[in-house]
Each structure stands twice: as C-alpha cells, then as structure tokens.
C-alpha positions as CSV (number, residue, x, y, z in Angstrom):
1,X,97.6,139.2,-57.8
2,X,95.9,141.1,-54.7
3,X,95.5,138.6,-51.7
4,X,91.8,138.7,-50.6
5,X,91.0,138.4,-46.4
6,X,88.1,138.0,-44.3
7,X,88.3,139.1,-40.7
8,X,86.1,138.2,-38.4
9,X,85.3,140.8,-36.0
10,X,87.0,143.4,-37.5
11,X,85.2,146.4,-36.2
12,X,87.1,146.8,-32.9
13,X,90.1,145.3,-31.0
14,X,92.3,143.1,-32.3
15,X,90.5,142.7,-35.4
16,X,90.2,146.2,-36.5
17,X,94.0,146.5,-36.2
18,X,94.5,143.2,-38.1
19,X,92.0,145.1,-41.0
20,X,94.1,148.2,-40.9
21,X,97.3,146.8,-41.2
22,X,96.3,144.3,-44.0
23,X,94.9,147.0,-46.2
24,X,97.4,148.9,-45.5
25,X,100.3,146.5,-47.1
26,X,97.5,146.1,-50.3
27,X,95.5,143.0,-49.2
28,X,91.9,143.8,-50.2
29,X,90.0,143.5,-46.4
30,X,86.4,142.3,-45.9
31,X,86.0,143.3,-42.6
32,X,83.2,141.4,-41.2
33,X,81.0,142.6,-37.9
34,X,77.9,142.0,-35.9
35,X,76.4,144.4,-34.1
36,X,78.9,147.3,-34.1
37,X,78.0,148.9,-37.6
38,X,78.8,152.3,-36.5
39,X,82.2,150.9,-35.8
40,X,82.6,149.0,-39.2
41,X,81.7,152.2,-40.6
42,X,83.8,154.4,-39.1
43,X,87.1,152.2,-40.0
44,X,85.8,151.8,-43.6
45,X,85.9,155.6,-43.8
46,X,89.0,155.9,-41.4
47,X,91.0,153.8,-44.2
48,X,89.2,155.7,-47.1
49,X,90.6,159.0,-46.3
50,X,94.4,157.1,-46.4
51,X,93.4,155.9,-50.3
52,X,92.8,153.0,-49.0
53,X,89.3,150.8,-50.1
54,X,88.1,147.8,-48.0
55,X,84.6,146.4,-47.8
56,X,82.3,145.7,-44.7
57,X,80.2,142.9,-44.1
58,X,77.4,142.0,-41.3
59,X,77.2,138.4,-40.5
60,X,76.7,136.4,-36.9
61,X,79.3,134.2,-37.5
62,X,77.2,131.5,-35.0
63,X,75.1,131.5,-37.9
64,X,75.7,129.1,-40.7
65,X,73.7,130.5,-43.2
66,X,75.1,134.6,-42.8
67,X,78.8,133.1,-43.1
68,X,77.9,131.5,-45.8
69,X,76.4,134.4,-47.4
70,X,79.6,136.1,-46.2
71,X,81.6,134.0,-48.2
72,X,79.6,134.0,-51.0
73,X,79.8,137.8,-51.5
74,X,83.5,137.2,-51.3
75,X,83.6,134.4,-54.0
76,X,81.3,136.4,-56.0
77,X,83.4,139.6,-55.9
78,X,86.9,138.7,-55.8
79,X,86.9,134.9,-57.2
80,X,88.7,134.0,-53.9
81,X,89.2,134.2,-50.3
82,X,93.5,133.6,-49.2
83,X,93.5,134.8,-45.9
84,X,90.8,133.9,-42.8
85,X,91.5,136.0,-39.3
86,X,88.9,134.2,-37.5
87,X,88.6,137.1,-34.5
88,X,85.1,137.4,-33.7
89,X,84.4,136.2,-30.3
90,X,81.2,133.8,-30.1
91,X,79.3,133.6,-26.8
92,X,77.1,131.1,-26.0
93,X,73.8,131.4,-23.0
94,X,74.0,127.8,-23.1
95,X,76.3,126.8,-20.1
96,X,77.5,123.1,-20.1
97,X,78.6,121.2,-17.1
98,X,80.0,118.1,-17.6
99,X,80.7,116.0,-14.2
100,X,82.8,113.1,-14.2
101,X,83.0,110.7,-11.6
C-alpha cells in the first residue's frame, strides 16, 4: 500500500527536495505551501513531466483551522496520512523577552 506524506513547506528549499525525492521512490506527496504558489506550481508540473503525480495544498500552518482543512483533504482523499515533514518555517512579529533576575 502507497505511503501518503505531507510536507510542510514544500515549495522551495529543503522541503521541495524532500517532495521530489519522496515521489520519486512512489510515496504519494501533498506538498503543502503559503504564499509561494507559483513555486508549488512549478514543482507539481516539474514532477509531472517525470510521470510522476503529487498534489499541492495552500495552508498557513500558524493557522489552526487551514491545517486542519489540510489534513482533512488528506483523510478525505487517501484515508491516511504516514509520513509528516514538518518544514515550513513560522515567523512570529510578536517578540518576547523574558528577564530573569
């Protein structure tokens, strides 16, 4: 039976070379991304031209609510998730100091 992964941040970096490589050894991929759809694009199509299929999803993975959507399109498509890569980098504006004395 096909292993299923999410990876987070999968359109650049490290986590678009852990999305190649996984397809590429037959795990189905659900690369997930933010803000860089051109990118999530472009290796969707990049991996389609090898024969190989993967799917792409947008979800801010600070955001509850889109990760859970994220893995419910996963449940709801493939009956399982085996594999998480959590990648995606989360930045925060908030800046917390914490003084000890």
């Amino acid at each position: 039976m096909q292993k299923v992964a999410i990876i987070t941040g999968a359109s650049r970096g490290i986590g678009r070379a852990c999305a190649e490589k996984f397809a590429k050894y037959g795990i189905q991929v659900i690369a997930n991304y933010n803000k860089s759809k051109e990118e999530a694009e472009n290796l969707k199509e990049e991996l389609k031209k090898q024969g190989v299929e993967i799917d792409i999803f947008k979800a801010d993975v600070s955001k509850r609510a889109e990760v859970r959507d994220m893995i419910n399109y996963a449940i709801s498509k493939y009956k399982k998730i085996d594999i998480l890569v959590n990648n995606a980098r989360y930045n925060s504006n908030k800046i917390v100091y914490r003084f000890d004395r």
